[in-house]
C-alpha positions in Angstrom: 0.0 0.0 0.0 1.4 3.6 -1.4 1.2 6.4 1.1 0.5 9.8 -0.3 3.1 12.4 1.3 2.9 16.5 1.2 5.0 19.2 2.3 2.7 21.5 4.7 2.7 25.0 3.0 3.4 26.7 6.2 6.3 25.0 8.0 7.6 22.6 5.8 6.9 19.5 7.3 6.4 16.3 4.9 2.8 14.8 6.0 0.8 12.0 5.4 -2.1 13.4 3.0 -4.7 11.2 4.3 -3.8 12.6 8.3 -5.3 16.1 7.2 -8.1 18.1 6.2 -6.0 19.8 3.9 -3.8 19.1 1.1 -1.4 21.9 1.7 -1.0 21.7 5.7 -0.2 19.4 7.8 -2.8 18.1 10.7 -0.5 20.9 13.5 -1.0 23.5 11.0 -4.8 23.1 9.9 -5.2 22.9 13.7 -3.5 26.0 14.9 -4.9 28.3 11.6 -8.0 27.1 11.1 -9.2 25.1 13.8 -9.4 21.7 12.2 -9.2 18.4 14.0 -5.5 18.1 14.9 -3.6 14.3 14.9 -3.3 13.1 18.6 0.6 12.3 17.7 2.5 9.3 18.6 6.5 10.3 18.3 9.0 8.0 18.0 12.7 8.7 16.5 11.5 12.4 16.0 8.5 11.5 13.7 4.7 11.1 14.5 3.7 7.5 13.3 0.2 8.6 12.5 0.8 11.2 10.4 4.2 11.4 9.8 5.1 15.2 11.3 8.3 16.0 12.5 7.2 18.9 14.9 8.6 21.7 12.5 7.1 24.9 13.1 7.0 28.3 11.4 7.5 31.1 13.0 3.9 32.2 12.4 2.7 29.0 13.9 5.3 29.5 16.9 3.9 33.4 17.9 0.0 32.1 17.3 0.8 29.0 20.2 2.6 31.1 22.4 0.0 33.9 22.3 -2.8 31.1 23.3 -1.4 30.2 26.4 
């Protein structure tokens, strides 16, 4: 069986295409910006094994998290 991969638009990060609502972010992204269903990540060796993440984040996506908490 043939994964599909991406490269979230905003930080770079290759994704599992099936793990998001959107083709151009990955699940963190569409989470943080538009409030979709985020993955409930499982690391190991650096990379999520659900959706294949590597916790990369944009500077954007860095200010937007601090400023929730």
């Amino acid at each position: 069986m043939e994964k599909d991969i991406g490269i979230c638009d905003e930080c770079g990060s290759e994704f599992l295409l099936s793990s998001s609502k959107m083709r151009s972010l990955c699940p963190e992204c569409a989470h943080i910006l538009y409030g979709y269903e985020n993955c409930s990540h499982v690391f190991k060796n650096g990379r999520c094994q659900k959706c294949l993440w590597v916790g990369r984040m944009s500077e954007y996506i860095k200010n937007i998290k601090e400023n929730q908490q």
